[in-house]
VOROMI-231335 format. One record per residue (C-alpha): residue in one letter; y, x, z. Coordinates in steps of 0.05 Angstrom, whole numbers, plus 5000, padded with zeros to 4 digits. Each point is the difference from the previous one (the first is absolute). Layout:
<atom><r>A</r><north>Y</north><east>X</east><up>Z</up></atom>
...
This chain:
<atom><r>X</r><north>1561</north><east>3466</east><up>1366</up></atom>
<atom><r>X</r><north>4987</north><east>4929</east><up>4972</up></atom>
<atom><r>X</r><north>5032</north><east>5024</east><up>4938</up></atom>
<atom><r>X</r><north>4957</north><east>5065</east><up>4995</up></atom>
<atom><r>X</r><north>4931</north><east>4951</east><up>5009</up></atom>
<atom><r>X</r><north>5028</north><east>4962</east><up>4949</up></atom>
<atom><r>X</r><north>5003</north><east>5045</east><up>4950</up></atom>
<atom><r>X</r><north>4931</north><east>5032</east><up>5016</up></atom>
<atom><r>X</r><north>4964</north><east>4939</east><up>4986</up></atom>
<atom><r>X</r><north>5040</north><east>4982</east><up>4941</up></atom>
<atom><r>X</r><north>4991</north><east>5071</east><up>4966</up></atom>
<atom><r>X</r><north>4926</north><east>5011</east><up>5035</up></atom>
<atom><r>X</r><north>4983</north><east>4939</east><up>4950</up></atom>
<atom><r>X</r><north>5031</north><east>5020</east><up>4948</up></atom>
<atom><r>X</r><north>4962</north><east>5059</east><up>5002</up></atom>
<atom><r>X</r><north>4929</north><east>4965</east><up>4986</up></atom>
<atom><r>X</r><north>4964</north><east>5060</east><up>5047</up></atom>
<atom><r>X</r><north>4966</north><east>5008</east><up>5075</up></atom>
<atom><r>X</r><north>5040</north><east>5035</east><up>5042</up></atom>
<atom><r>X</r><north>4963</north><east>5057</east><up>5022</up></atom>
<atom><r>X</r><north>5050</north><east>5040</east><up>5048</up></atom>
<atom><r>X</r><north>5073</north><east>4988</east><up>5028</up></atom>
<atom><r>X</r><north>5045</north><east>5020</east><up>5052</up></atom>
<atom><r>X</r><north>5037</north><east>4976</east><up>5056</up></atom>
<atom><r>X</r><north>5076</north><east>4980</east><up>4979</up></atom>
<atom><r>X</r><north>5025</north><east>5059</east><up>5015</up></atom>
<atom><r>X</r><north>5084</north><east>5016</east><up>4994</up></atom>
<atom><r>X</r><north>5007</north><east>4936</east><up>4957</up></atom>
<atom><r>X</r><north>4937</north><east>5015</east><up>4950</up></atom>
<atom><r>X</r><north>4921</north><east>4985</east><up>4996</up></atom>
<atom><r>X</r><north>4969</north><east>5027</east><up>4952</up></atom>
<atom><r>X</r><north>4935</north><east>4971</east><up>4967</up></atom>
<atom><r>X</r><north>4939</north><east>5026</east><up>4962</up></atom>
<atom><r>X</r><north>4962</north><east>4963</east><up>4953</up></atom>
<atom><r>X</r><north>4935</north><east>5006</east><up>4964</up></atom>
<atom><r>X</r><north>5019</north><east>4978</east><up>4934</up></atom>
<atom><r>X</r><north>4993</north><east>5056</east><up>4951</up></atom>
<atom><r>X</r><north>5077</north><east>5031</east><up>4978</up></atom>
<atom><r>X</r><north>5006</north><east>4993</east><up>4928</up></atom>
<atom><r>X</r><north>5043</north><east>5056</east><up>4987</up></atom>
<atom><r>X</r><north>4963</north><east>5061</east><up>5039</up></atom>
<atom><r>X</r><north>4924</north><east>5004</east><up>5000</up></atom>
<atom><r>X</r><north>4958</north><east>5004</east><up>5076</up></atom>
<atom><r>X</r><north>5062</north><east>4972</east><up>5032</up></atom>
<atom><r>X</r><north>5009</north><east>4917</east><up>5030</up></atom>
<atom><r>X</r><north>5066</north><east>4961</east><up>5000</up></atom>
<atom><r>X</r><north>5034</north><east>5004</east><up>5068</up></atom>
<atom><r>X</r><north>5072</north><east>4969</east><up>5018</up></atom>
<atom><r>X</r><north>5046</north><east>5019</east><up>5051</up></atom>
<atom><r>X</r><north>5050</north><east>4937</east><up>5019</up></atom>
<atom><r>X</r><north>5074</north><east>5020</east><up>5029</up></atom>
<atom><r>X</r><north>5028</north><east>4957</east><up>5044</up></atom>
<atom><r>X</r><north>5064</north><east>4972</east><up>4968</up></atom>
<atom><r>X</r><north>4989</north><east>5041</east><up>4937</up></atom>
<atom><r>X</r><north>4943</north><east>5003</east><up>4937</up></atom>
<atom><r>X</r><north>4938</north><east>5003</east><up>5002</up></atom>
<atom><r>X</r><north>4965</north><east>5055</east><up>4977</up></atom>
<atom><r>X</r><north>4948</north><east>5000</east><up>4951</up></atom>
<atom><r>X</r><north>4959</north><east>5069</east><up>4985</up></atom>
<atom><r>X</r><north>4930</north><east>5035</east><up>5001</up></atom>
<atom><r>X</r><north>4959</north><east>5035</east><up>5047</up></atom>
<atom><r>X</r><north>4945</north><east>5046</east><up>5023</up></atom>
<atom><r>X</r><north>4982</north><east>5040</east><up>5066</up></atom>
<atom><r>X</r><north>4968</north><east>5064</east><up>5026</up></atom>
<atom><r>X</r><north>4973</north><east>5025</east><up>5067</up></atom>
<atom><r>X</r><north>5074</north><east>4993</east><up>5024</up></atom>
<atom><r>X</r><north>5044</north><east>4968</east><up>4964</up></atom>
<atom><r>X</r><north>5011</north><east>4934</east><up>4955</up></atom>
<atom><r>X</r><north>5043</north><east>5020</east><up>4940</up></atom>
<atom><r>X</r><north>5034</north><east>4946</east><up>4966</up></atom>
<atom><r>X</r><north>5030</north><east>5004</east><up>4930</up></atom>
<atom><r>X</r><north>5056</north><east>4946</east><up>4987</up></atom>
<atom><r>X</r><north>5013</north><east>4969</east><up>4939</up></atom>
<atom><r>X</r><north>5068</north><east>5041</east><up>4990</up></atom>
<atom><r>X</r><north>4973</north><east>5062</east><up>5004</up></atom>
<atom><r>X</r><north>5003</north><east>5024</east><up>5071</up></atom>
<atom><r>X</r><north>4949</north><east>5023</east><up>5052</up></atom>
<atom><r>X</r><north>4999</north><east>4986</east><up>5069</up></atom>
<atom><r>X</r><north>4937</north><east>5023</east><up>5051</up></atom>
<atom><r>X</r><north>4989</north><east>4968</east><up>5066</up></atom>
<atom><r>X</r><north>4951</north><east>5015</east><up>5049</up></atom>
<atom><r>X</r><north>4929</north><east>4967</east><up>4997</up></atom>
<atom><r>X</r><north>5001</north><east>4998</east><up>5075</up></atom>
<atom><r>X</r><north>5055</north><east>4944</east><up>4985</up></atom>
<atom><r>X</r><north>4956</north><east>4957</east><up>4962</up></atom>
<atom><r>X</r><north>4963</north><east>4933</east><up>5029</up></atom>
<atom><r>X</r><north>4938</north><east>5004</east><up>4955</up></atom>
<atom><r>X</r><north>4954</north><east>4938</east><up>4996</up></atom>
<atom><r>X</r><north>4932</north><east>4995</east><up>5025</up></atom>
<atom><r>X</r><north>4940</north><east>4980</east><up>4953</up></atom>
<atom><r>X</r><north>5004</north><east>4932</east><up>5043</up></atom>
<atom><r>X</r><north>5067</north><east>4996</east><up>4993</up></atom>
<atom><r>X</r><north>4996</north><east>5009</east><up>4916</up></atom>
<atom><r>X</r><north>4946</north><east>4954</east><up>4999</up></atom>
<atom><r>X</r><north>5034</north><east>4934</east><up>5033</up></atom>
<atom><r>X</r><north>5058</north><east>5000</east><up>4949</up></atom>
């Protein structure tokens, strides 16, 4: 677990972005959207998803009513319920 916290913070500011949305570490993983625009797909943000014991994973992503899709760097696509997601409140956003 110490490890996994770790490596959030260390890739969270590598990142330069607010966190706007995670979830809970889940079977090993937490994943984390960003704000920060993705450079290689238009109306999608940078998001991460850090592995416990493995890489982290760097990628792109955007939601609808149901679902946050996110687009990894390699190619793949993986969609996880929005329900899963610990979004931010404006107060939240605005004391980073």
């Amino acid at each position: 677990m110490r490890r996994t916290l770790l490596a959030l913070l260390l890739v969270s500011q590598s990142v330069f972005a607010n966190t706007i949305a995670h979830t809970d570490q889940r079977i090993g993983e937490i994943i984390v959207l960003t704000d920060k625009e993705c450079a290689t797909h238009v109306n999608r943000q940078q998001g991460y998803i850090v592995i416990e014991y493995s890489n982290t994973l760097f990628g792109c992503w955007k939601q609808d009513d149901f679902l946050v899709h996110f687009y990894f760097d390699n190619g793949e696509v993986r969609s996880f319920l929005l329900s899963q997601f610990k979004f931010k409140t404006s107060k939240e956003k605005k004391g980073q």
